[in-house]
C-alpha positions, -999 to +999 in steps of 0.1 A: -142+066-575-169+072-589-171+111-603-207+124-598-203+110-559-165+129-556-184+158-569-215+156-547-192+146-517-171+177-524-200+206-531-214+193-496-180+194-476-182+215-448-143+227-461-152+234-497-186+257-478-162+274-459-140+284-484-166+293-508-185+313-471-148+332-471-141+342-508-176+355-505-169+373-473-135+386-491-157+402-519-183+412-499-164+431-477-142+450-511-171+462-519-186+479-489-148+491-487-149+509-519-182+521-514-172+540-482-143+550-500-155+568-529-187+576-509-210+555-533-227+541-505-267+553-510-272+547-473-287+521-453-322+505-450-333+485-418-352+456-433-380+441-412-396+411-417-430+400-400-424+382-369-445+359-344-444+358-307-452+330-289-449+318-247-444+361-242-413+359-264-414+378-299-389+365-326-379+394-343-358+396-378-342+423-394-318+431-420-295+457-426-288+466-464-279+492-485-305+513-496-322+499-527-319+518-563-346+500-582-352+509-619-371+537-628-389+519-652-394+528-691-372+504-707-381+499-739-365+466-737-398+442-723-393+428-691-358+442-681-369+466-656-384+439-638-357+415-642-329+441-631-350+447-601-349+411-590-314+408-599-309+441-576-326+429-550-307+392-546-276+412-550-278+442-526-249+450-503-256+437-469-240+450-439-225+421-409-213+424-374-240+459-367-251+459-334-293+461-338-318+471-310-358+458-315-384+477-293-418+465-292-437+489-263-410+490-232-396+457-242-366+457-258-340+438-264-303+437-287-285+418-310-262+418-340-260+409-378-246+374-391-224+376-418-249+380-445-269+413-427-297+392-408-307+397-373-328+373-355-338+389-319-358+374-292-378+400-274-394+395-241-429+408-241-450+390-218-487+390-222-499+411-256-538+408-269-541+386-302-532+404-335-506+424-348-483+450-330-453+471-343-418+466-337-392+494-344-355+477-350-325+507-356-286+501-357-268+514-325-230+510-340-208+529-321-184+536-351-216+550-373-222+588-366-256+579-376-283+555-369-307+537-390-344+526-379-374+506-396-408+490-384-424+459-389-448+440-368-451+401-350-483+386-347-496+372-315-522+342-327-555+343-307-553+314-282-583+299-289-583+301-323-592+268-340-564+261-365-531+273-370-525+279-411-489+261-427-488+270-462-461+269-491-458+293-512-448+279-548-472+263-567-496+264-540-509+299-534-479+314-565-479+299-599-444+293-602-437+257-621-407+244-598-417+209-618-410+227-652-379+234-653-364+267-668-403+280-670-395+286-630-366+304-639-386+328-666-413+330-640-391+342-610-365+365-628-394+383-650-421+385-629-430+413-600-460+411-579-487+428-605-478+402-633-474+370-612-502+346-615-519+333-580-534+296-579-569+301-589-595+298-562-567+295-530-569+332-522-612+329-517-601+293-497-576+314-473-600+340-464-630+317-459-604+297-438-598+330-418-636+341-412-640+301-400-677+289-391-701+310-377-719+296-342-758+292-340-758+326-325-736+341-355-707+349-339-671+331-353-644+321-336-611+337-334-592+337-369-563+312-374-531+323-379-512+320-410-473+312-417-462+308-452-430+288-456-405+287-492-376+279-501-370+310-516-352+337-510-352+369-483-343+386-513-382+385-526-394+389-496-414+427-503-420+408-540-438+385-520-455+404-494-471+422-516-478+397-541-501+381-510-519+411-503-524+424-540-542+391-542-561+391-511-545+367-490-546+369-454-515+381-442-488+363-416-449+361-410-430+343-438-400+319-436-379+318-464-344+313-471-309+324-467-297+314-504-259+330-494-234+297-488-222+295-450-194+278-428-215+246-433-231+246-463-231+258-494-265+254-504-293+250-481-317+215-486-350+231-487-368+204-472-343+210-439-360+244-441-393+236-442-390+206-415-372+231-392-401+262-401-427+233-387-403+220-357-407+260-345-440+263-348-451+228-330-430+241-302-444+276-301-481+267-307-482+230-291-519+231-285-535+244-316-535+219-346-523+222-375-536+230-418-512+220-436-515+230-472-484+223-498-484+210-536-475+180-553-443+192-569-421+194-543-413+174-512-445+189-493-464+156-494-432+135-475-427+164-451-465+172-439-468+133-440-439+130-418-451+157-397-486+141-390-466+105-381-448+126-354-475+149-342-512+134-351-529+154-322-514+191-340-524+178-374-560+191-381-559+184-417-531+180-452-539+197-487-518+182-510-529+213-540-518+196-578-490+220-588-494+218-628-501+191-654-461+181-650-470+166-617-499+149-629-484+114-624-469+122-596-504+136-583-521+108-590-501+085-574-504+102-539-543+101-547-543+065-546-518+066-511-536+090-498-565+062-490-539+039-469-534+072-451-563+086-442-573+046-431-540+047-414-561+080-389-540+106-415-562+132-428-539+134-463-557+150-488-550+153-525-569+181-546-568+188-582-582+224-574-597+248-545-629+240-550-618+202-539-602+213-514-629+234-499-650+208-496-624+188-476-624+217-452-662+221-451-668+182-443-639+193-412-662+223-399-632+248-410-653+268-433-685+278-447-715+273-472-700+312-486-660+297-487-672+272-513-695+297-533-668+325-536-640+297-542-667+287-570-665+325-583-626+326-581-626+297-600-652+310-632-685+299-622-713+321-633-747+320-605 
């Protein structure tokens, strides 16, 4: 036999995941133990991530955790305070099995943590205006002489809005260099959300994406929202969040990953993620196409392309974004296929930078004569 295959065959065996899930588990649970014990625990933080509602149902998710002890900074090593935070953050005690409660106005509804401290809780809200509203989410276990609470918000997309916004994170709105090996590594354990580096121009694209085209009478339509999907982890989710906003992106919900090995797996295929991430949102949002915007480095182009094959009327438009002169080859060549496709009724779209991809939304009517002008600004241009 052949090694490399026995090896493959036996990381990806639902047996060796589930003994891996339990000596996890096993440790896991020692710890919170001897925390409790010797009354180490610093308390616990309710986690909320944004959510989305869709058909009067809100999709909540939580997560119950210990409460963070970040460095206090003034290492006079460079660098470690951030990377000890990130390495605090993926490792945080989580807390399984806690019964949760998510209000959102009278609506309400329960459930309870999976084995790694996430909550995923359908709220039934009926009919809510377009925009953003807050959710509370607190822990009602009956053993715990006290209960924790913590707010986040789910959007409610405007109905008639004209697009709805898919867009990856790495390479395409974050600098990260997936296709470059350990500079991906360097970039993710010792970087925080002031030093990390956006993708120049894509934060001026977004916004002029979200103000849309004004009518003859001046008045635009309802903004699109946005989702950004990654493959990384729940662990960088605030990183992230604020990493978005410091740069002036418009905000949505995120879907990242669970990087933790389960009874199935022990390592989740990112392109599983990101093909279910679209499955839920062509379900929720059936009659509002689709941007999809991704990068060359990853698997983006086969899964948006697969995506428009299987749903052409939700597909508005694909921005394949070029993630870094490593994928240059690879860039080019979907260049070239990208002409079969768009002849094929595809509109697959390969850009070296923002401003070429501005221009593919302006020729589509998604944004303005100002998108391309501040994208040119973003980018260095002097007027």
């Amino acid at each position: 036999m052949d090694p490399k295959k026995w090896f493959n065959d036996l990381v990806r065996s639902p047996d060796t995941a589930k003994a891996v899930s339990g000596l996890e588990e096993k440790y896991a649970d020692k710890r919170r133990n001897s925390k409790l014990e010797e009354g180490t625990l610093r308390g616990i933080q309710v986690a909320v991530h944004r959510g989305w509602v869709a058909d009067g149902v809100a999709r909540v998710y939580a997560r119950i955790v210990e409460a963070p002890k970040l460095p206090e900074g003034g290492s006079k090593i460079p660098y470690w305070d951030v990377l000890n935070a990130n390495l605090r953050r993926h490792a945080r005690l989580s807390f399984p099995d806690v019964p949760v409660r998510a209000i959102i106005g009278e609506a309400e509804a329960t459930g309870v943590t999976d084995h790694h401290g996430y909550a995923s809780i359908k709220v039934e809200v009926g009919s809510l205006r377009a925009g953003w509203h807050q959710v509370v989410v607190r822990t009602e276990d009956p053993d715990s002489p006290t209960q924790f609470t913590g707010t986040g918000r789910v959007l409610v997309p405007a109905k008639n809005a004209k697009v709805l916004v898919v867009s990856d994170i790495d390479d395409t709105v974050l600098r990260t260099g997936l296709d470059e090996g350990m500079t991906a590594v360097r970039r993710t354990l010792f970087g925080d959300a002031h030093s990390r580096r956006a993708v120049p121009g894509m934060a001026s694209l977004y916004r002029g994406l979200e103000r849309g085209v004004a009518s003859s009478s001046g008045r635009h339509p309802p903004a699109p929202a946005f989702f950004y999907v990654s493959t990384g982890s729940w662990s960088f989710y605030e990183m992230l969040t604020q990493f978005l906003q410091l740069r002036g992106y418009p905000r949505g919900p995120l879907f990242l990953t669970d990087w933790g090995p389960s009874d199935r797996y022990i390592h989740r295929s990112g392109e599983e993620h990101k093909k279910l991430a679209l499955s839920r949102l062509v379900t929720a949002y059936p009659k509002t196409p689709f941007v999809l915007v991704g990068d060359s480095g990853q698997k983006d182009p086969d899964i948006y392309l697969d995506f428009a094959r299987e749903h052409p009327r939700s597909t508005k438009c694909v921005i394949i974004m070029k993630a870094s002169d490593s994928s240059a080859e690879r860039t080019e060549e979907l260049q070239i296929a990208s002409v079969s496709y768009r002849e094929e009724g595809i509109p697959f779209h390969v850009c070296d930078d923002a401003l070429e991809a501005a221009h593919v939304l302006f020729d589509a009517g998604l944004v303005d004569d100002l998108t391309l002008e501040e994208v040119e600004t973003e980018l260095g241009a002097v007027f």
